[in-house]
C-alpha positions in Angstrom: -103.8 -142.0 -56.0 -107.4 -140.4 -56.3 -106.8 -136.3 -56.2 -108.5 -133.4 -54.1 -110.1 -130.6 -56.4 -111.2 -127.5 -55.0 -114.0 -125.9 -57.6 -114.7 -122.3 -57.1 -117.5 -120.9 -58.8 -120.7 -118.5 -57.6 -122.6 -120.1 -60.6 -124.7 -123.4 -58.4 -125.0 -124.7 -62.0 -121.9 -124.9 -63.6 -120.2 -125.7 -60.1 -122.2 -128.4 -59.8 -122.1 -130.1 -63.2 -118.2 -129.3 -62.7 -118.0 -131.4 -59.5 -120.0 -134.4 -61.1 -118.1 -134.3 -64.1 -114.6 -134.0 -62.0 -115.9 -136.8 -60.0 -117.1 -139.4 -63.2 -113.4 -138.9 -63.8 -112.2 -140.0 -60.2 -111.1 -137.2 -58.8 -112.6 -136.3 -55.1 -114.5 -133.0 -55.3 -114.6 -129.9 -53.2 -116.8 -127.0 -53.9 -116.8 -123.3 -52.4 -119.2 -121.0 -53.8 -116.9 -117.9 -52.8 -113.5 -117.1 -52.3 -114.6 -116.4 -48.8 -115.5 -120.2 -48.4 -112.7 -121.7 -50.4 -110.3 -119.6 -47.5 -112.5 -121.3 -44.7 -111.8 -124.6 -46.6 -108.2 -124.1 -47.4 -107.6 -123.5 -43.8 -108.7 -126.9 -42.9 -107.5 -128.8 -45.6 -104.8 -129.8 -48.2 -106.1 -129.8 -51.8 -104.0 -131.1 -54.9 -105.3 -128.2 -57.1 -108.1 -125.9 -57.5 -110.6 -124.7 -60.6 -111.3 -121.2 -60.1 -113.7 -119.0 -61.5 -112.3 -115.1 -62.6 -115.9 -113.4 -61.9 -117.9 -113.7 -58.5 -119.8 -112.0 -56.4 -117.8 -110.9 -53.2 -114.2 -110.9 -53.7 -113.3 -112.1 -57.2 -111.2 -114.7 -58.6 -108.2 -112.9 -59.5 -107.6 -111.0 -56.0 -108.7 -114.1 -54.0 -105.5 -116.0 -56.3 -103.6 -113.1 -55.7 -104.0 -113.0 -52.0 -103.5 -117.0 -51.7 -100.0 -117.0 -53.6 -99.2 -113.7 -51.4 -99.4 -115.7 -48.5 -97.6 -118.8 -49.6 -99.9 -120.9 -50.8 -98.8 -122.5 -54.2 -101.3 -125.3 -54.9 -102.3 -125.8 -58.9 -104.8 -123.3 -60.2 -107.0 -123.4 -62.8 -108.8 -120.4 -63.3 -112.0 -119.8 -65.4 -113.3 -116.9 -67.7 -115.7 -115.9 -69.7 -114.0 -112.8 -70.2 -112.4 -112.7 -73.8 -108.5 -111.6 -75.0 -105.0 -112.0 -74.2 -104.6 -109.3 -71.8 -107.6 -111.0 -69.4 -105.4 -114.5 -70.1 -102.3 -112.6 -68.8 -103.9 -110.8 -66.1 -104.7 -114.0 -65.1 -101.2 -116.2 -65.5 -99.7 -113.2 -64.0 -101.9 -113.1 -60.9 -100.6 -116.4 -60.0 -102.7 -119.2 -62.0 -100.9 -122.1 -63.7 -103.6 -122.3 -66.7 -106.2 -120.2 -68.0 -109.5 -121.5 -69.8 -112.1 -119.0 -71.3 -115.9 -120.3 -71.3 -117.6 -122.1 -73.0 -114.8 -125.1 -72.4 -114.7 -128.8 -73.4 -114.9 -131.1 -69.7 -112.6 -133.6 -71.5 -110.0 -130.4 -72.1 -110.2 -129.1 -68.0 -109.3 -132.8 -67.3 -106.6 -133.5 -69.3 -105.2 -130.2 -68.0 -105.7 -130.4 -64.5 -104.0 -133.9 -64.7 -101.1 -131.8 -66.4 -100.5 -128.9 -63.6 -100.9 -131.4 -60.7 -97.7 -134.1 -62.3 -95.8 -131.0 -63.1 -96.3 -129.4 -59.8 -93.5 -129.3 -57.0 -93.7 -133.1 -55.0 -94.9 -131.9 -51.7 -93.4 -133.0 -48.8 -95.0 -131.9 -45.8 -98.6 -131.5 -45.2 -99.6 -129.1 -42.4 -103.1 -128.7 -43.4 -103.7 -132.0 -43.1 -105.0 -131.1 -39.0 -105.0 -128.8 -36.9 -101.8 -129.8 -35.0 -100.4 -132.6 -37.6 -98.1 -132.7 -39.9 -97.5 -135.1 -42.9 -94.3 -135.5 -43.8 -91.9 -137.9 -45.0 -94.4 -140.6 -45.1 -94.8 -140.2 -41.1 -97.3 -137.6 -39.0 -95.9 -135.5 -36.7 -97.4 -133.5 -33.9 -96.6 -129.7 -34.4 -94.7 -128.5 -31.9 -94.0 -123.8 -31.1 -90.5 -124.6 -30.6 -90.3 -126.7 -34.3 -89.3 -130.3 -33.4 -92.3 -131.7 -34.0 -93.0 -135.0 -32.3 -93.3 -138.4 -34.2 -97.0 -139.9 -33.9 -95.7 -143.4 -33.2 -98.6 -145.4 -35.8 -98.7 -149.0 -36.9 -99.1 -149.1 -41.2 -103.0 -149.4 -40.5 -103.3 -146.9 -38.1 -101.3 -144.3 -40.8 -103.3 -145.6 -43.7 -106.5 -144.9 -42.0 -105.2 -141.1 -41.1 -103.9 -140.5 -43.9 -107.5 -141.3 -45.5 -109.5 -139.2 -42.7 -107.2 -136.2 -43.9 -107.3 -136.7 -47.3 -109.5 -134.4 -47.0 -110.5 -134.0 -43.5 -114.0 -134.3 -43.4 -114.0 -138.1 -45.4 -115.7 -140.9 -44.0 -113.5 -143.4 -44.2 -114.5 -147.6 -42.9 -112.0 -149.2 -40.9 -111.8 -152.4 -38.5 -113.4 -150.9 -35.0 -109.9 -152.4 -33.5 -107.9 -149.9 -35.7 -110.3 -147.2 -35.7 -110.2 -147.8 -31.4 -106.1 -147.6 -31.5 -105.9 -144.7 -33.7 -108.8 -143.0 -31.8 -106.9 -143.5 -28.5 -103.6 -142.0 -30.0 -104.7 -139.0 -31.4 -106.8 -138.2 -28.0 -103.7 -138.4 -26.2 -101.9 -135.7 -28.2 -104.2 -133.4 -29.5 -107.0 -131.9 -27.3 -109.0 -130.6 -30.3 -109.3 -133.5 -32.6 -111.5 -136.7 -32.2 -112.5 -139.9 -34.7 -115.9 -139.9 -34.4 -118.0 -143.6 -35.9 -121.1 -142.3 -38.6 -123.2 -145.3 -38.2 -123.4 -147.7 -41.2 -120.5 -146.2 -42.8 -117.4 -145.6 -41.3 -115.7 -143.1 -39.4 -114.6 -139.5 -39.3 -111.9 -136.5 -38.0 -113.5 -134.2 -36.3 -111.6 -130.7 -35.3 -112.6 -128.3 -32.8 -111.9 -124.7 -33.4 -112.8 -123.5 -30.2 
C-alpha cells in the first residue's frame, strides 16, 4: 500500500526536490513549508510519517515535534539538520523523532529509512483524522458520535474502497464508476452535514470538508 509523507521544510528547493524524489519512489507526497502549515494539515489528515526539517523560520522543528508528541500524536518522524554533533542528534531523538539525519544526505539513505520507521511503527488501528466526523477502524468507518458509540457507516466493499481512497489523504482525486461515487455521495450526505464528494471533471472525484 502506497504511503502518505508529510515533508517539512522552509527551504522551496530542497522541499521540492524531496517531494519529487519521495514520489519517484512511490510514496504520495505532502509538503508544509512551516510547522504552522504542517498543524493545519495534520488536523485534516492522517499521514504514515513525516520528514522534518530542525531549522525554520517561525516555530522550529524541534518545538513544533515536541509540541505534536505533547499532544498525542505519535506518527514516524524524520527530522533534518544541518546542524553538526551528537548533542544536536540527541536533542533531537529526545524531543520525540524516531531518526535523525544531518545534511548533506544521500535520497537513497532517507528512503530506505523512512521505509524502516513506518514497518516498525505501532499498526494503527483507528483513523480519526481520516474526516471530520469519521472514524477508520477495524477495517469499517464509523460516524463519531459525543457520547463514544460511534455509529457503523453501513458501505458496500466499493463504496469503502472508494472512501478509504478519498481519505487517504483527504484532498485525493480519486475515479470511480458515477453509480458508486452517487451511492457513497448519498450516504455520507445523510450523516454528516459538513462533508460532500464533489466530481473534478475529467478526473475523478473528491471529499470536500467544511469547517464552518
Amino acid at each position: 500500500m502506497t504511503k502518505n509523507i508529510l515533508v517539512i521544510d522552509d527551504d522551496k528547493i530542497l522541499r521540492t526536490s524531496l517531494a519529487n524524489g519521495l514520489r519517484r519512489a512511490d510514496f504520495k507526497v505532502i509538503t508544509a513549508e512551516s510547522a504552522e502549515s504542517a498543524t493545519e494539515i495534520l488536523s485534516r489528515i492522517n499521514v504514515d510519517a513525516m520528514v522534518l526539517d530542525r531549522m525554520m523560520d517561525g516555530m522550529d522543528g524541534l518545538t513544533f515535534l515536541k509540541q505534536l508528541r505533547l499532544s498525542g500524536n505519535n506518527t514516524p518522524v524524520i527530522m533534518l539538520t544541518a546542524l553538526s554533533g551528537a548533542d544536536n542528534a540527541i536533542d533531537g531523538l529526545s524531543g520525540g523523532a524516531n531518526d535523525y539525519m544531518a545534511k548533506p544526505f544521500q535520497l537513497q539513505e532517507l528512503i530506505l529509512r523512512l521505509n524502516n520507521i513506518i514497518k516498525t511503527a505501532p499498526k494503527k488501528t483507528e483513523n480519526s483524522d481520516a474526516a471530520f466526523g469519521l472514524i477508520f477502524a477495524d477495517g469499517e468507518f464509523f460516524i463519531k458520535s459525543a457520547d463514544g458509540q460511534n455509529k457503523l457507516l453501513a458501505l458496500s466493499t466499493e463504496e469503502k474502497k472508494l472512501l478509504q481512497n478519498l481519505t487517504s489523504p483527504v484532498g485525493n482525486i480519486v475515479s470511480a464508476t458515477p453509480m458508486v461515487a452517487k451511492r457513497l455521495r448519498n450516504k455520507i450526505n445523510s450523516v454528516l452535514s459538513n462533508t460532500d464528494i464533489i466530481t473534478v471533471r475529467g478526473m475523478g472525484y473528491k471529499l470536500i470538508i467544511n469547517k464552518n
